[in-house]
N, CA, C and O atoms as a Tinker XYZ file with bonds, in Angstrom:
   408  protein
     1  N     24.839000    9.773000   32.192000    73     2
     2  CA    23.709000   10.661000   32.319000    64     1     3
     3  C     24.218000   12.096000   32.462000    63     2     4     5
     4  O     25.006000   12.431000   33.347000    81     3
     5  N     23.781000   12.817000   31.653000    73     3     6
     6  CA    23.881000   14.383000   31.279000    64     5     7
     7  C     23.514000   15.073000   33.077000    63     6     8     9
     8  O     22.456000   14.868000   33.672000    81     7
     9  N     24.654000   15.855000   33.608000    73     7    10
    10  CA    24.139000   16.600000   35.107000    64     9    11
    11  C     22.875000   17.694000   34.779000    63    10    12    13
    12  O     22.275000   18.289000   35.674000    81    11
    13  N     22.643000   17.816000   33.614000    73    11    14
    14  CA    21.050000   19.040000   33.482000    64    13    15
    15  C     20.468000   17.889000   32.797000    63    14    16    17
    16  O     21.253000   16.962000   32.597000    81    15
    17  N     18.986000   17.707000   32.300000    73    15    18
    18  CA    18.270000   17.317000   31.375000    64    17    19
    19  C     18.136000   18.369000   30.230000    63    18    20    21
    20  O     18.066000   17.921000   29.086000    81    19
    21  N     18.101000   19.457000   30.378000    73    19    22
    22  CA    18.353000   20.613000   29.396000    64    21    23
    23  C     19.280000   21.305000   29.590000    63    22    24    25
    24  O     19.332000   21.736000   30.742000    81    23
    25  N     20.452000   21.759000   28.609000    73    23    26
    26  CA    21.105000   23.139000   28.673000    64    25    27
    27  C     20.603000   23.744000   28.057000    63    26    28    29
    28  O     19.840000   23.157000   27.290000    81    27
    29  N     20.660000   25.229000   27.953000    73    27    30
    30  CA    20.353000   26.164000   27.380000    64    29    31
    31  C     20.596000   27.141000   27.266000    63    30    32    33
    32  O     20.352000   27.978000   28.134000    81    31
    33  N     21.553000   27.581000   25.411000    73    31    34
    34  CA    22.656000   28.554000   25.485000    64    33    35
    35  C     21.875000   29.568000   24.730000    63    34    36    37
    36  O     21.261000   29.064000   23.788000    81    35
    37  N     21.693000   31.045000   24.888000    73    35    38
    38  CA    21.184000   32.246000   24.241000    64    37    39
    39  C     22.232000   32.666000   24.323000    63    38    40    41
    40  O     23.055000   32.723000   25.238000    81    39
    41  N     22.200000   33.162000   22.734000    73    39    42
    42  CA    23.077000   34.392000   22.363000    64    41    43
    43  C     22.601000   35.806000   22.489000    63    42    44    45
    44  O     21.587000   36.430000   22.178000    81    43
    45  N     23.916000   36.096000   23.157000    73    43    46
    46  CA    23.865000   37.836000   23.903000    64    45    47
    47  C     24.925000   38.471000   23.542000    63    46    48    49
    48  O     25.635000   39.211000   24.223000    81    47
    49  N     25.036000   38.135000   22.329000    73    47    50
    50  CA    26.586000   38.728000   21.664000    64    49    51
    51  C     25.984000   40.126000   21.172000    63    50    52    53
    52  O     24.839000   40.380000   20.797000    81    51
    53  N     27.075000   40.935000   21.285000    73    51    54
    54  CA    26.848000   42.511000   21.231000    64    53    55
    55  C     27.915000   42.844000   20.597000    63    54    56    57
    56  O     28.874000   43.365000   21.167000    81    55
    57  N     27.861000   42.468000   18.770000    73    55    58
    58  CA    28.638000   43.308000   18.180000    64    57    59
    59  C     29.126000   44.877000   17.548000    63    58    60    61
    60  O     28.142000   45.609000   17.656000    81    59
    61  N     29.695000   45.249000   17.248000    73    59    62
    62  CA    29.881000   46.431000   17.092000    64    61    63
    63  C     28.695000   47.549000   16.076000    63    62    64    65
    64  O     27.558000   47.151000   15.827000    81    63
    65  N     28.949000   48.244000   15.833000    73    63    66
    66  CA    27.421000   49.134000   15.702000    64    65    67
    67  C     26.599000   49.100000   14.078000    63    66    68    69
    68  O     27.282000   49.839000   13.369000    81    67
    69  N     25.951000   48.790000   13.621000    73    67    70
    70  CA    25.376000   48.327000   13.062000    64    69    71
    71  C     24.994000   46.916000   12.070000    63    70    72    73
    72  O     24.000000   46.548000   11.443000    81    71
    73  N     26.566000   46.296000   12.354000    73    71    74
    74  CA    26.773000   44.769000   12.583000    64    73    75
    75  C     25.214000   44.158000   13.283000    63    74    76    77
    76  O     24.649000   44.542000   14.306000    81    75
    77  N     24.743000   42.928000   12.168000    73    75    78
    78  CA    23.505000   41.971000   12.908000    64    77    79
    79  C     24.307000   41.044000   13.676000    63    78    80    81
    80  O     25.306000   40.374000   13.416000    81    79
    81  N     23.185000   41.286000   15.254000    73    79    82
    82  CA    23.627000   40.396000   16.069000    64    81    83
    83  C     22.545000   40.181000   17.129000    63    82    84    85
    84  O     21.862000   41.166000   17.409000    81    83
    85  N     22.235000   38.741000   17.909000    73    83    86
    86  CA    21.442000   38.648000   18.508000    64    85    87
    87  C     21.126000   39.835000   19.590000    63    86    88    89
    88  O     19.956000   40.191000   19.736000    81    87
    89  N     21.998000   40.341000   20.219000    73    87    90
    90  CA    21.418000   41.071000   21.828000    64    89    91
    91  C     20.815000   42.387000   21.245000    63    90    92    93
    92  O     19.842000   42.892000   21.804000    81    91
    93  N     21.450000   43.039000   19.969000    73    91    94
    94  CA    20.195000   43.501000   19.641000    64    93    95
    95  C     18.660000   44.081000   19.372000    63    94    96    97
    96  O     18.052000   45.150000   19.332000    81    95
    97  N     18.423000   42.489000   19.198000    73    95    98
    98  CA    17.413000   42.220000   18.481000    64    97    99
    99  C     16.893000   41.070000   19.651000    63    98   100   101
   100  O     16.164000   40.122000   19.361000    81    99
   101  N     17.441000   41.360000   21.099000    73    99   102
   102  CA    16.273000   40.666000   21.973000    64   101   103
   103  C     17.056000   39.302000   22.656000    63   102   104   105
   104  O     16.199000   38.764000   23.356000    81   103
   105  N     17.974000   38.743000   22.715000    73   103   106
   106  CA    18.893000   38.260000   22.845000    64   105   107
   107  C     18.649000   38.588000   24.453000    63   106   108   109
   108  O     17.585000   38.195000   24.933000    81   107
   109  N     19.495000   39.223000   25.222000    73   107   110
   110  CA    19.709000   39.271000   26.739000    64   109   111
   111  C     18.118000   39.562000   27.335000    63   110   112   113
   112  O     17.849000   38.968000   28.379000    81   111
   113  N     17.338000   40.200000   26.902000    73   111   114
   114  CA    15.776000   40.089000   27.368000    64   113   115
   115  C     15.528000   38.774000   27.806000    63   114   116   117
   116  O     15.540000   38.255000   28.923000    81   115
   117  N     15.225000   38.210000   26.289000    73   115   118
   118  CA    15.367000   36.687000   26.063000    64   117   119
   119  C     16.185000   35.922000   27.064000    63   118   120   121
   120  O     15.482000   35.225000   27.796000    81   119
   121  N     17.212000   35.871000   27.252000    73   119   122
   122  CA    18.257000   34.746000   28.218000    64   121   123
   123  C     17.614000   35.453000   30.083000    63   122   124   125
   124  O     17.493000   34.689000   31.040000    81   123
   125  N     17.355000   36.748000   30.154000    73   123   126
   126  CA    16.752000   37.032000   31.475000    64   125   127
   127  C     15.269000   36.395000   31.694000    63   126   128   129
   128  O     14.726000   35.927000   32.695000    81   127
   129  N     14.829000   36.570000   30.332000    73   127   130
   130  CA    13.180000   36.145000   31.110000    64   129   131
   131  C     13.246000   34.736000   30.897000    63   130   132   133
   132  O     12.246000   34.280000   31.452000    81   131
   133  N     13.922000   33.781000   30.367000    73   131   134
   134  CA    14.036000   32.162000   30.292000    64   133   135
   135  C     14.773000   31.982000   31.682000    63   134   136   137
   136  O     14.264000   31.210000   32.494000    81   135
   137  N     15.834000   32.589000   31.973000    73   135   138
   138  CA    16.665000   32.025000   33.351000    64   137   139
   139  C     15.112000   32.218000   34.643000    63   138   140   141
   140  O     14.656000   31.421000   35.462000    81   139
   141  N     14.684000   33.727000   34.250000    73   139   142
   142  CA    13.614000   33.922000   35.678000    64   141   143
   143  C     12.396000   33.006000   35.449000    63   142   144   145
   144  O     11.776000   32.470000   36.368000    81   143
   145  N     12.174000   32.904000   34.430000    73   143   146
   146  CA    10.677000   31.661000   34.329000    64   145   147
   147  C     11.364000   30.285000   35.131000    63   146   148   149
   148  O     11.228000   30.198000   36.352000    81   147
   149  N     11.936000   29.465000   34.539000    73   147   150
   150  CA    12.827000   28.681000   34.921000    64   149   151
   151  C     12.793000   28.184000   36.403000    63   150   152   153
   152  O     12.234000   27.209000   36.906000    81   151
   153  N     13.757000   29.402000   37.065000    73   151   154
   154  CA    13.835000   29.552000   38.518000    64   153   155
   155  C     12.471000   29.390000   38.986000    63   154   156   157
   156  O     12.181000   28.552000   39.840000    81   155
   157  N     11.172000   30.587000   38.162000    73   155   158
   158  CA    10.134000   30.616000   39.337000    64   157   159
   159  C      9.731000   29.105000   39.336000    63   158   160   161
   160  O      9.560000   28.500000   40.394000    81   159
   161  N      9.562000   28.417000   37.899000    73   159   162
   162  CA     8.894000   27.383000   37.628000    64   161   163
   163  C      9.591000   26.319000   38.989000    63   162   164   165
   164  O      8.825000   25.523000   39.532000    81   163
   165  N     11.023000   26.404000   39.433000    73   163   166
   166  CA    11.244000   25.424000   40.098000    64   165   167
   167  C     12.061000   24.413000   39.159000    63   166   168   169
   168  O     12.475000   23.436000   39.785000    81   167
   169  N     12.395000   24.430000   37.757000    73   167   170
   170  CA    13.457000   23.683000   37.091000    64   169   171
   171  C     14.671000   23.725000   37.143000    63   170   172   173
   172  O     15.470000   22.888000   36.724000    81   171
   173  N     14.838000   24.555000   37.581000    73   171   174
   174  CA    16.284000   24.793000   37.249000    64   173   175
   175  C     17.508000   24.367000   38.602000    63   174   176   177
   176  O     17.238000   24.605000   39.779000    81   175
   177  N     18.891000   23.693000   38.155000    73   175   178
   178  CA    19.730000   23.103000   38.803000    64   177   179
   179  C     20.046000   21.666000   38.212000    63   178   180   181
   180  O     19.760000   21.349000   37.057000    81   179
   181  N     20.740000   20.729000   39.239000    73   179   182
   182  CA    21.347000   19.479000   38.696000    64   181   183
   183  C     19.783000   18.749000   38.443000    63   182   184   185
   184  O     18.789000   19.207000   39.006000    81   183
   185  N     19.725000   17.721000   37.648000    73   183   186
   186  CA    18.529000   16.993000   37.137000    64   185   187
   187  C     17.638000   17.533000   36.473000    63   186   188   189
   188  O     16.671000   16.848000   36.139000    81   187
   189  N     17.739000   19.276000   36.001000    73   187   190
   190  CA    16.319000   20.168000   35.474000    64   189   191
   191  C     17.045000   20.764000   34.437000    63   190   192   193
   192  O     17.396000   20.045000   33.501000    81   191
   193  N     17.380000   22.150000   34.439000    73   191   194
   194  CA    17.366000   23.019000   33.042000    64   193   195
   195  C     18.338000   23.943000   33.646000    63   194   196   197
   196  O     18.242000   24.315000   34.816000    81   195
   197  N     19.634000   24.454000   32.539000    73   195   198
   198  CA    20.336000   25.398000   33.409000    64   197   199
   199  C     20.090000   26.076000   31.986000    63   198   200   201
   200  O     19.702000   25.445000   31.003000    81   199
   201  N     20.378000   27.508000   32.002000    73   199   202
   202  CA    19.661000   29.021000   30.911000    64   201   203
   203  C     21.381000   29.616000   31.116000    63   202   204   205
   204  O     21.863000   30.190000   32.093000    81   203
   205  N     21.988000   29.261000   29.913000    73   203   206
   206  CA    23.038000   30.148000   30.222000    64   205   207
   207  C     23.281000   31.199000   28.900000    63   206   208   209
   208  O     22.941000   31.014000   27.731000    81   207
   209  N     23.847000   32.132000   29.377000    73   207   210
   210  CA    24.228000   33.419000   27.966000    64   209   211
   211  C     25.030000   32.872000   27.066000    63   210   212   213
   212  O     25.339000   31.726000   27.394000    81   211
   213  N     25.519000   33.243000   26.009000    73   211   214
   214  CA    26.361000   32.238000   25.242000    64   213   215
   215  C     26.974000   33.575000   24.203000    63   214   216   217
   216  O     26.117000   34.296000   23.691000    81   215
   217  N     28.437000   33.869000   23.920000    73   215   218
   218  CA    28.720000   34.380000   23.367000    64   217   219
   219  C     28.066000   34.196000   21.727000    63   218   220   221
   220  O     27.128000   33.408000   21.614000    81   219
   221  N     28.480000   34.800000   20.681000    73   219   222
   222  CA    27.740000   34.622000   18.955000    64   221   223
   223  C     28.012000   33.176000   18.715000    63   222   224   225
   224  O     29.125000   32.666000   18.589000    81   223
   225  N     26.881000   32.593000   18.670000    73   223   226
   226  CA    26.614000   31.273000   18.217000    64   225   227
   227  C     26.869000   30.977000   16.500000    63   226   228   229
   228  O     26.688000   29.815000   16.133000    81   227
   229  N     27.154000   31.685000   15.781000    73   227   230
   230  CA    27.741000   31.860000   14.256000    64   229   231
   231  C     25.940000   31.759000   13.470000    63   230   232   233
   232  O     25.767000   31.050000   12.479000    81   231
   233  N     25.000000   32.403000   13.975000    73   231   234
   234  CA    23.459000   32.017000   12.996000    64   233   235
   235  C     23.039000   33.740000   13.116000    63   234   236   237
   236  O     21.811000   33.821000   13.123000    81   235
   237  N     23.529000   34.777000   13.188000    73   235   238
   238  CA    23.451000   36.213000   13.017000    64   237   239
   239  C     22.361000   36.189000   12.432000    63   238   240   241
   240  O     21.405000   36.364000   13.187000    81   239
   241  N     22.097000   36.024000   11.267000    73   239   242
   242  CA    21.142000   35.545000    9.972000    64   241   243
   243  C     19.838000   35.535000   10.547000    63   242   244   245
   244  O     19.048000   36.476000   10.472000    81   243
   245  N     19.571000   34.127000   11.295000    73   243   246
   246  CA    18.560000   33.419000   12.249000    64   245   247
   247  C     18.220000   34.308000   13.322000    63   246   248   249
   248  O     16.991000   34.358000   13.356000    81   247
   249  N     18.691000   34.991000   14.164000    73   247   250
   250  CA    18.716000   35.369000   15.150000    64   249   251
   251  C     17.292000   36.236000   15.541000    63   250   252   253
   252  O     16.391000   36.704000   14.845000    81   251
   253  N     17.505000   36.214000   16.744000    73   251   254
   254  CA    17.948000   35.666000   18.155000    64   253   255
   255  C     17.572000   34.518000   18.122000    63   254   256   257
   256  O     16.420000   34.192000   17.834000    81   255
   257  N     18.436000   33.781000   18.396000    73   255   258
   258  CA    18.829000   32.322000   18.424000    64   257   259
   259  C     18.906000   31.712000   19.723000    63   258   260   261
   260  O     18.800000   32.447000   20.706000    81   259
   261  N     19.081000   30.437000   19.877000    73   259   262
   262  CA    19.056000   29.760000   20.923000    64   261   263
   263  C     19.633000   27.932000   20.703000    63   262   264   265
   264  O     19.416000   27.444000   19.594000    81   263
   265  N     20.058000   27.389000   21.356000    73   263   266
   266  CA    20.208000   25.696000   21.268000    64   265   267
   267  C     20.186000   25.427000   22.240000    63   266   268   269
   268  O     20.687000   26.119000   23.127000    81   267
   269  N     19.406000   23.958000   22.500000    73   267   270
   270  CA    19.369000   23.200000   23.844000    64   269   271
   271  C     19.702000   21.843000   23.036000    63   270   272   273
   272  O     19.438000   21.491000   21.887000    81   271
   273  N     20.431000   21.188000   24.167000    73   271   274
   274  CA    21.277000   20.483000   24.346000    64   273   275
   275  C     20.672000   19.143000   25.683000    63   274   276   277
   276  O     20.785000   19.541000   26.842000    81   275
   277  N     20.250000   18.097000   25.556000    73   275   278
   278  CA    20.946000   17.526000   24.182000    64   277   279
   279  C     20.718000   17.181000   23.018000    63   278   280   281
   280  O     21.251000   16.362000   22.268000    81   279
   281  N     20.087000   17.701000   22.944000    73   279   282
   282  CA    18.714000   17.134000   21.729000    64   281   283
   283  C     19.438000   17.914000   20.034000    63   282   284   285
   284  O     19.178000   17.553000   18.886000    81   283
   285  N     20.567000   19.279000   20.593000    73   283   286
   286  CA    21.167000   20.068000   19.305000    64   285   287
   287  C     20.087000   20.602000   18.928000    63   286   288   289
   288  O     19.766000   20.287000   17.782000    81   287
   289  N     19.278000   21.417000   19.550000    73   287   290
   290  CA    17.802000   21.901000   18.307000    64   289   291
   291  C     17.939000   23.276000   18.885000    63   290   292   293
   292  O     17.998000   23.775000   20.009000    81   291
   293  N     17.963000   23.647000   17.723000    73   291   294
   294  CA    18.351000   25.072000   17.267000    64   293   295
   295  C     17.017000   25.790000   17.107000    63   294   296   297
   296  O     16.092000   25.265000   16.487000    81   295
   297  N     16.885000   27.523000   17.916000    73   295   298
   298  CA    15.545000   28.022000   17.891000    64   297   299
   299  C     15.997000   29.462000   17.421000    63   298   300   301
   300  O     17.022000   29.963000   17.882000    81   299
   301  N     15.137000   30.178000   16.407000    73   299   302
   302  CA    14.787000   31.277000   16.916000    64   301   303
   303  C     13.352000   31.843000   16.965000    63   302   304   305
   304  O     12.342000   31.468000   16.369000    81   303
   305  N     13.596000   33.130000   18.084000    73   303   306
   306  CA    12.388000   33.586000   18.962000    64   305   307
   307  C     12.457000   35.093000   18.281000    63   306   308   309
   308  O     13.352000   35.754000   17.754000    81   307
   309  N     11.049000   35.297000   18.563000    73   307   310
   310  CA    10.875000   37.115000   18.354000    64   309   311
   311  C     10.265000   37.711000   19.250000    63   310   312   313
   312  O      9.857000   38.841000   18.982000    81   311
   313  N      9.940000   37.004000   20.941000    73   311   314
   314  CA     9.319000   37.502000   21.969000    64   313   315
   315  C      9.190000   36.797000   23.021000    63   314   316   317
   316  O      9.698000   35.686000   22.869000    81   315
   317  N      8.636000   36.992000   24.234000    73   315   318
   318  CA     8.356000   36.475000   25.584000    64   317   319
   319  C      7.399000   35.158000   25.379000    63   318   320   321
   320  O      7.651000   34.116000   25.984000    81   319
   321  N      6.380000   35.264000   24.561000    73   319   322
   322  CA     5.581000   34.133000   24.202000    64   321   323
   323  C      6.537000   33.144000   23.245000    63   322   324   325
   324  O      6.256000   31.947000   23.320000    81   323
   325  N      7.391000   33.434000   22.554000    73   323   326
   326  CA     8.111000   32.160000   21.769000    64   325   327
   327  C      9.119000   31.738000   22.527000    63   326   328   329
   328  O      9.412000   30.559000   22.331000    81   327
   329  N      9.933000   32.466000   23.560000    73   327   330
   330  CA    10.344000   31.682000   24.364000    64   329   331
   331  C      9.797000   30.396000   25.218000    63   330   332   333
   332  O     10.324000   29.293000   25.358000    81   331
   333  N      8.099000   31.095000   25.942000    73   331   334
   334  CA     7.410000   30.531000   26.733000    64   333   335
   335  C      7.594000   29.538000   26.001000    63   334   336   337
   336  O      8.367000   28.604000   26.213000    81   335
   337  N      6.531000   29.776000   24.642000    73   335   338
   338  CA     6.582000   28.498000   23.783000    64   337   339
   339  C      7.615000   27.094000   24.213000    63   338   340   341
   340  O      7.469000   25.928000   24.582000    81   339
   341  N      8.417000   27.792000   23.983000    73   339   342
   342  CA     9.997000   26.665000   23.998000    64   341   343
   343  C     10.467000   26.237000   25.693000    63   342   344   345
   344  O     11.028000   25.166000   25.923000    81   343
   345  N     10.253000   26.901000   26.422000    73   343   346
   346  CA     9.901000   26.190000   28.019000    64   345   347
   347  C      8.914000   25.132000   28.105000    63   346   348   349
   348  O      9.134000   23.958000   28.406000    81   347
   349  N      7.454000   25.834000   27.716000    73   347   350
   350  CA     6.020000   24.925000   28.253000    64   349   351
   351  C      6.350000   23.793000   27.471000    63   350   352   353
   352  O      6.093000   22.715000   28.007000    81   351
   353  N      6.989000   23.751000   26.034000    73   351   354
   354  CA     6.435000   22.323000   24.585000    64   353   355
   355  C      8.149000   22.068000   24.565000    63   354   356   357
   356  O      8.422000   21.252000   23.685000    81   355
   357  N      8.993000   22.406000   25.079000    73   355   358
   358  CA    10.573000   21.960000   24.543000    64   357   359
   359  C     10.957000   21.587000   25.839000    63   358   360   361
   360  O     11.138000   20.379000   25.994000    81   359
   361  N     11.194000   22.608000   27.198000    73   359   362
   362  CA    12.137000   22.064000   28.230000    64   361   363
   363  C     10.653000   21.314000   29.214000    63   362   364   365
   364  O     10.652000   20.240000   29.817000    81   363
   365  N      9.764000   22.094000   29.113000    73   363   366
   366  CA     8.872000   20.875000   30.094000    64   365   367
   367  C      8.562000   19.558000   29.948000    63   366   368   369
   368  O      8.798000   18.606000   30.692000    81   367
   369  N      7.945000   19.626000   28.786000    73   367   370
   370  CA     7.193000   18.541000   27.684000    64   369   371
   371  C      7.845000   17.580000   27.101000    63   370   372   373
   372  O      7.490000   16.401000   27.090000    81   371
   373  N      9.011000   18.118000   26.494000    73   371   374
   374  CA    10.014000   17.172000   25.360000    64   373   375
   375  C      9.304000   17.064000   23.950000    63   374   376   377
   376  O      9.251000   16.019000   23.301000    81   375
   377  N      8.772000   18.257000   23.564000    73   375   378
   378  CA     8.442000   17.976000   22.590000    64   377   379
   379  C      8.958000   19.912000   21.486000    63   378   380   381
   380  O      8.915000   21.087000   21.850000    81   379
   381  N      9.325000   19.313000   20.299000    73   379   382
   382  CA    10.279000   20.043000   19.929000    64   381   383
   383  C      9.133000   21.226000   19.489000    63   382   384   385
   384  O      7.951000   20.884000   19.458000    81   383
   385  N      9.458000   22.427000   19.198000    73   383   386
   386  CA     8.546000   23.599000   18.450000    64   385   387
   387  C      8.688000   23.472000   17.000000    63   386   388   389
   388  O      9.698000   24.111000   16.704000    81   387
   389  N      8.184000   22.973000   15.988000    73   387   390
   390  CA     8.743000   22.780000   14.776000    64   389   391
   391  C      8.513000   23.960000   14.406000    63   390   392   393
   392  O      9.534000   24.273000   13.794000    81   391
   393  N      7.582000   25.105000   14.384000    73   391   394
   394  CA     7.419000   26.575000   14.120000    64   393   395
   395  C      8.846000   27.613000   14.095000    63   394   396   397
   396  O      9.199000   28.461000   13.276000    81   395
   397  N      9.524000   27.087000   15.483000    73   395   398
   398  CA    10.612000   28.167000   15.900000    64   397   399
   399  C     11.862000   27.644000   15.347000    63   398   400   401
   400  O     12.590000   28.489000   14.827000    81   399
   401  N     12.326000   26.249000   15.349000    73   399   402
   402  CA    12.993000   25.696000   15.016000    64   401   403
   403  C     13.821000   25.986000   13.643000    63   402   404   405
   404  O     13.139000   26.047000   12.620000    81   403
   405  N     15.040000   26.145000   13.541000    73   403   406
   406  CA    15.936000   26.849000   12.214000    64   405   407
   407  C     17.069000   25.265000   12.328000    63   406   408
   408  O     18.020000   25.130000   11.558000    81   407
């Protein structure tokens, strides 16, 4: 048995200057307001959801990006509501976002 039921890696990679890259384009916003929802919600720790930063996940392209684990499902977001999205219907629910999903 997996010590989280969800991981969850955002990319907050900050490449050099006009190079595409998640933090960007919303990336560390993103990984702050998922870690603080999280916490307020009360998920987060051993048995719930841990929100961690994640150096360039190699999907620049996709981005701002995201994967939770264990499931391998790959997201990208363009705001505070598509994250939510992916908390309330992905880490609460278990049910995947096929919308956000890359």
């Amino acid at each position: 048995m997996s010590y989280f039921t969800h991981h969850v890696f955002i990319c907050c990679n900050q490449r050099e200057a006009g190079e595409p890259c998640c933090n960007t384009i919303g990336g560390t916003e993103a990984f702050t307001y998922a870690k603080d929802r999280i916490g307020a919600l009360k998920k987060n720790g051993a048995g719930a959801v841990r929100i961690n930063k994640a150096g360039c996940l190699g999907r620049c392209d996709s981005g701002p990006v995201m994967v939770i684990y264990p499931e391998e499902t790959w997201y990208s977001f363009i705001d505070r509501d598509d994250v939510e999205e992916i908390i309330q219907e992905h880490l609460l629910n278990g049910r995947v976002v096929d919308r956000l999903k890359i």
